[in-house]
C-alpha positions in Angstrom: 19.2 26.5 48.9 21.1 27.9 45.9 18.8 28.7 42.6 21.0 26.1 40.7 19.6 23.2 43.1 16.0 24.9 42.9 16.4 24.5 39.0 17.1 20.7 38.5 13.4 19.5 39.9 11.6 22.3 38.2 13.4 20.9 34.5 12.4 17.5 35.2 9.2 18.4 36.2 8.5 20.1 33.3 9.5 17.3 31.1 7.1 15.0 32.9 4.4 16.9 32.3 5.0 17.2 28.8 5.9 13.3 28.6 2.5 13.5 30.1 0.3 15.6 28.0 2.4 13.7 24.7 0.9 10.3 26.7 -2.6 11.8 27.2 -4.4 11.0 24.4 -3.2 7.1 24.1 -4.6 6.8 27.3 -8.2 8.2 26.8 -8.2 6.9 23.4 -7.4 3.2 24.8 -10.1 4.2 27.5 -13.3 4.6 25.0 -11.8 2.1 22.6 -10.6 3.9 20.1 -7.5 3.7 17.8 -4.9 5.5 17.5 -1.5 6.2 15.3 1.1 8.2 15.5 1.9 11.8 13.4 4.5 9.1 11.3 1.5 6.7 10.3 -1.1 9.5 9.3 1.5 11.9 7.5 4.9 12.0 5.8 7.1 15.2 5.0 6.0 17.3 2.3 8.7 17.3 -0.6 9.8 14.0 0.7 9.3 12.3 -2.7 10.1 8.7 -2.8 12.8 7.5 -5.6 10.6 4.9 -8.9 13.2 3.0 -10.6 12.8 0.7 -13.4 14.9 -1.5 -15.6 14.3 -4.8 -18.3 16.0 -7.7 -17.4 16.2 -11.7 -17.8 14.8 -14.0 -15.6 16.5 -17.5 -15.5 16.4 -20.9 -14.3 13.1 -21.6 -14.9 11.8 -25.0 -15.3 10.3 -24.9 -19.0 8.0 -22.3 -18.2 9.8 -18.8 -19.7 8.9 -17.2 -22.6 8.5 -19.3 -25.9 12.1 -17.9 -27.2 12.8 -18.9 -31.1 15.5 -17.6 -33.5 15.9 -17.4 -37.2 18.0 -16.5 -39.7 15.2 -13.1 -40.4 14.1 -12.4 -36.8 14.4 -13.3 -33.1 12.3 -12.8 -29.9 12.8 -9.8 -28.0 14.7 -12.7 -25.2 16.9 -14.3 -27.9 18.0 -10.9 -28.6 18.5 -9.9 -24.7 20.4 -13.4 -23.9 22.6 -13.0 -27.2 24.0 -9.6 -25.9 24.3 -10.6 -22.7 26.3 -13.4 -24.4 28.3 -11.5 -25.8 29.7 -9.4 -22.8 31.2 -12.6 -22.1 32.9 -13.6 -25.7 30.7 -16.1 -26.3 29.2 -15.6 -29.5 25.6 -17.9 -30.5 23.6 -17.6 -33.6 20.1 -16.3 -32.6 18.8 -19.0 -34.9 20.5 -21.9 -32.9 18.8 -21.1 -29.6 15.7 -22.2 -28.0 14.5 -20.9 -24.5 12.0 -21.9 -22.4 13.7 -21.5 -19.5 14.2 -18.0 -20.1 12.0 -14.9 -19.7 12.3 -11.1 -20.3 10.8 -9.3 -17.3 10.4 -5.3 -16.1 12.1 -4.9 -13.1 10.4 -1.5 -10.9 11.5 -1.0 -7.4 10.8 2.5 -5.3 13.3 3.6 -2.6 13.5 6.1 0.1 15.4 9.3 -1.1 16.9 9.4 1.7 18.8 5.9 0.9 22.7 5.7 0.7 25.0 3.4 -1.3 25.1 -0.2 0.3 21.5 0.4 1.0 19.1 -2.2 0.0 15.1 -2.1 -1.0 12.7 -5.0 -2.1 12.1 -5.0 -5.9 9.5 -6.2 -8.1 9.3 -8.6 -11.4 6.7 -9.2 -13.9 7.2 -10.7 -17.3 6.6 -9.2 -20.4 6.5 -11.8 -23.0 4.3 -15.2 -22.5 6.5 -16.9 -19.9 3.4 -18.6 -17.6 6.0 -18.7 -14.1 8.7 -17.0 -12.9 8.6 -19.6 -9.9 12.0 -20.6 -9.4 13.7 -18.3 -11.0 16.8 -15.9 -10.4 16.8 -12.4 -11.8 20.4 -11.6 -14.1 22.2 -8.3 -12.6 19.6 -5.7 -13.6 20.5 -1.9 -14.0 18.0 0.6 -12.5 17.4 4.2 -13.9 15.0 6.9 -12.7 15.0 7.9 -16.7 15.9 5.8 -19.6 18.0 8.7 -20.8 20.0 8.8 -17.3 22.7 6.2 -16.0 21.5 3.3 -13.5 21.4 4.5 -9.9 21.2 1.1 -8.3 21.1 -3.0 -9.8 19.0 -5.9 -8.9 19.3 -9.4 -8.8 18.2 -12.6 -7.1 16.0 -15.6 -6.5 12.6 -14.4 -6.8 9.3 -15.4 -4.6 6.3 -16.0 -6.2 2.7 -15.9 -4.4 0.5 -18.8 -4.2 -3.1 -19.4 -3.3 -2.5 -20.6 0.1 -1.9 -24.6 -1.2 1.6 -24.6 -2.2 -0.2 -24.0 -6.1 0.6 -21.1 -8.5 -2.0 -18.5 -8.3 -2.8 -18.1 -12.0 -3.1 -14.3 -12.0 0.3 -13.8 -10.1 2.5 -16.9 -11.8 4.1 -14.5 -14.2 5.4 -11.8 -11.3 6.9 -12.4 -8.4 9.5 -9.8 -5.7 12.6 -9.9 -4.3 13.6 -8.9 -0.6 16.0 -6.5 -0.7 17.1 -7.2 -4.2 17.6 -4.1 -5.2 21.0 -2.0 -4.0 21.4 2.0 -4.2 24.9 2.1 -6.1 25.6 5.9 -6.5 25.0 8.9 -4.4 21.2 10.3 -4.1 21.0 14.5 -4.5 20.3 15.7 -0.5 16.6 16.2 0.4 16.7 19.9 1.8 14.1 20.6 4.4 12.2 23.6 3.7 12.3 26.5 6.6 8.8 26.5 7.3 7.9 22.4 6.6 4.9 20.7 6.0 3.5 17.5 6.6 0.9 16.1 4.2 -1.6 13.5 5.3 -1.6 10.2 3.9 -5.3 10.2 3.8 -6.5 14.4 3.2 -8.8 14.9 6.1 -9.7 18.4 7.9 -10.4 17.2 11.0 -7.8 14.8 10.8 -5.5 18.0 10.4 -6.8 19.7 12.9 -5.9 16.9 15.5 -2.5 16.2 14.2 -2.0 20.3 14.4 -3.1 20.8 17.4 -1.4 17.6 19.3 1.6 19.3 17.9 0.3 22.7 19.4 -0.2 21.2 23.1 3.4 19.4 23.2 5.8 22.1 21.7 4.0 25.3 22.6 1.3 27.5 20.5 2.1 28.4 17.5 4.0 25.4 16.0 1.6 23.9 13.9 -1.6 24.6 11.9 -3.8 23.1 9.7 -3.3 24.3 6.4 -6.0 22.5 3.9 -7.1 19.1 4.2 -4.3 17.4 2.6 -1.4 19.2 4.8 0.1 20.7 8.8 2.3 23.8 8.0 4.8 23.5 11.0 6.4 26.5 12.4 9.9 25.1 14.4 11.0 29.1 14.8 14.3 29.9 15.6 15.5 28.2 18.6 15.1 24.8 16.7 16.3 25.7 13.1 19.8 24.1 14.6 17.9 21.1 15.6 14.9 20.7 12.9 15.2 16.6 12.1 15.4 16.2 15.9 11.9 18.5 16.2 10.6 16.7 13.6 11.6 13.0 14.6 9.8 14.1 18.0 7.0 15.1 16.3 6.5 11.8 14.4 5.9 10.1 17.9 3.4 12.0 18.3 -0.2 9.7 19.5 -3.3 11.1 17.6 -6.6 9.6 18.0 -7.2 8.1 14.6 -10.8 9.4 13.3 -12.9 6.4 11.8 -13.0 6.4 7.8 -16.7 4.4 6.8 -14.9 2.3 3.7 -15.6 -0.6 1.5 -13.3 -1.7 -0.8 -13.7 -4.8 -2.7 -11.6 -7.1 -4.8 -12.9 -7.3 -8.1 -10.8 -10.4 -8.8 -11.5 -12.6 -6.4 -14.1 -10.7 -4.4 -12.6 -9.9 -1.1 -14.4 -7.5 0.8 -12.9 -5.4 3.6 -15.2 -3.1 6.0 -13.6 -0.2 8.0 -15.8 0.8 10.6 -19.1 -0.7 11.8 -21.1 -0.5 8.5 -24.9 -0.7 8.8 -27.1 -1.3 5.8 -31.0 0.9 5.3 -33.5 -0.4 3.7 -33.5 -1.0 0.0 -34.1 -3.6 -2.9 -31.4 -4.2 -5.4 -31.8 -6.5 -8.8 -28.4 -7.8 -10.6 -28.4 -9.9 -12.8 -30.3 -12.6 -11.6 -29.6 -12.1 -7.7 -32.2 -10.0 -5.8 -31.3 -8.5 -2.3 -33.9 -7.3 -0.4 -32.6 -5.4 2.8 -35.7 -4.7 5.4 -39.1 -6.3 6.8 -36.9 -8.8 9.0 -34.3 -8.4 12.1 -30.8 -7.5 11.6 -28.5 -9.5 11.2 -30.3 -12.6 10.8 -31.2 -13.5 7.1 -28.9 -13.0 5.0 -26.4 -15.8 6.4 -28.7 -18.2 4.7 -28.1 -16.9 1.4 -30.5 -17.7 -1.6 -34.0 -18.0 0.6 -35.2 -21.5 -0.6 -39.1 -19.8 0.1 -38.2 -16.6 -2.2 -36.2 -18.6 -5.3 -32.6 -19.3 -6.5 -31.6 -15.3 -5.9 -33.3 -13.8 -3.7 -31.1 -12.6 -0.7 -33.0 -11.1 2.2 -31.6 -9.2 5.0 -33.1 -6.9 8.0 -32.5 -3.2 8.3 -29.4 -2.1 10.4 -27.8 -5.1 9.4 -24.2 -5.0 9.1 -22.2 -5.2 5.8 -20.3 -8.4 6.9 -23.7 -10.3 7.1 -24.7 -9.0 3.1 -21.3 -10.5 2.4 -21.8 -13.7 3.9 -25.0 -13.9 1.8 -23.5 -13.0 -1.2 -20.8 -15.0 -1.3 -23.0 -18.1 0.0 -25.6 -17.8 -3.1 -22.3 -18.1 -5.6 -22.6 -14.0 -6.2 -19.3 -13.6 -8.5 -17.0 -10.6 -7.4 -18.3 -8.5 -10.4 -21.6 -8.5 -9.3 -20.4 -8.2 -6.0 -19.4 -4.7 -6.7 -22.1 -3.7 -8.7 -24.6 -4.5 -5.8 -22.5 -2.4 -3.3 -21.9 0.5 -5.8 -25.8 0.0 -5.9 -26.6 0.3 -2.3 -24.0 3.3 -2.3 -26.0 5.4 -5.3 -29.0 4.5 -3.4 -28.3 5.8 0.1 -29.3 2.3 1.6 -25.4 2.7 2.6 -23.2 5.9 4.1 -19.7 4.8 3.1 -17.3 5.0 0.8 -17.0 2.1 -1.9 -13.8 1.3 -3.3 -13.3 -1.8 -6.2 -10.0 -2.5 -7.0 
């Protein structure tokens, strides 16, 4: 058998077993339960540096709920100004002092793109108001220019109908009525500089996390050979393509973003200090500790887990008192809380309490 016939299975076999070893870690990760991600979730390319852009602008077509626009012969609103001008690039001339909007509203326009975006290429854009319009629901935003600098000439525009959140009902949220986004709005209009890739690139986590590093660098290691990836610091992978793939570097590193990595378990709470949302990563367990706030007590120990603190305020312990067993998890506190009336600030302030205290090993993050 000539060596050309001898070399076809031993190439295909060799990319099995690298499809194999690239496969490896799903497989015992989905085995014990555990997530995963791929390098493309966890990291992005160092010097990769998204594109902010931001421009003012003029909401229309609302239904008298824009900014309360007036005119006079002295002085106009910032949005009598702004719908004058735009007048005017259209011949029409109006006195300031003759209008009266309410269906108008000046709004900030910011949007951020990927640098790698080329003209024709849309992104999603958001709107907020600046004067005292109370809804941009219904609205359409007037062709916008976008700059990077206010000294610099737009790069892309923005317009359209905008969306508006709501509470779930149909019904204006009252803290989001006055901003609202629009789906691909935004469009690149000019060319964007290149992105060059450095010889020796890095990836930087997401998330800085040592050992989180040290997986990503070594899944790297085990699929393209030793040598091809380290872990730098906490926050970053040097890679090290060398010089049989400097022809082929975006293929290398669009290979390695497929990459599966078993994705290490962050203990985090992070709470809404608005409307007191409370979102646990991880199975969360709480020690023993007693915590006073403003009129609510809890009182975590003495009982089983998970048992007491679904009833709330204990009618036998007084308007207040929350009581909950040691080990219990953080979703039971919550429960509690949230059934004795507990308002998001003091929500916080008892889990930033428990944190200070120990009675909790997690991170706790109020937004």
């Amino acid at each position: 058998m000539s060596t050309r016939r001898m070399t076809i299975p031993i190439v295909w076999m060799l990319r099995a077993l690298l499809l194999a070893a690239m496969a490896l870690p799903l497989a015992l990760a989905a085995a014990h339960g555990q997530q995963v991600a791929t390098v493309a979730d966890l990291t992005v390319r160092q010097g990769v540096v998204p594109r902010r852009l931001v421009g003012y602008g003029l909401v229309v077509g609302l239904d008298g709920s824009g900014d309360r626009s007036f005119g006079t012969q002295n002085a106009a609103t910032m949005t009598v100004r702004s719908v004058v001008n735009l007048l005017r690039r259209f011949n029409v001339e109006v006195p300031p002092e003759q209008l009266r909007l309410r269906n108008v509203a000046a709004v900030l326009v910011t949007a951020e793109m990927s640098p790698y975006l080329r003209p024709g290429g849309r992104f999603e854009v958001q709107v907020s108001a600046v004067g005292d319009a109370t809804s941009l629901r219904g609205g359409v935003l007037w062709m916008t220019p976008l700059v990077s600098d206010p000294n610099q000439p737009p790069l892309a525009t923005a317009q359209g109908p905008l969306i508006v959140a709501t509470d779930g009902s149909g019904r204006i949220s009252s803290r989001q009525g006055n901003a609202g986004r629009i789906t691909d709005g935004g469009i690149l209009e000019v060319d964007q500089p290149p992105v060059q890739l450095a010889a020796e690139p890095r990836l930087a986590l997401r998330e800085p996390n040592l050992r989180m590093a040290t997986r990503i660098a070594g899944a790297i290691a085990a699929a393209f050979g030793p040598g091809t990836a380290r872990a730098d610091d906490p926050g970053s992978v040097l890679l090290n393509p060398g010089a049989g793939r400097a022809d082929s570097l975006s293929a290398w590193l669009a290979a390695i973003d497929t990459l599966v990595i078993p994705v290490v378990e962050t203990a985090r709470i992070v709470i809404d200090g608005r409307d007191g949302t409370v979102v646990v990563g991880g199975d969360i367990r709480i020690g023993a500790a007693v915590v006073s706030h403003r009129g609510i007590t809890v009182q975590v120990g003495n009982q089983p887990p998970d048992t007491a603190a679904r009833a709330a305020a204990d009618s036998t312990g007084g308007a207040g008192l929350i009581r909950a067993g040691t080990g219990s998890s953080v979703q039971t506190l919550v429960a509690g809380l949230h059934a004795a009336g507990a308002r998001p600030t003091e929500v916080a302030a008892i889990f930033e309490a428990l944190r200070a205290s120990g009675a909790i090993k997690a991170d706790v993050v109020v937004r």
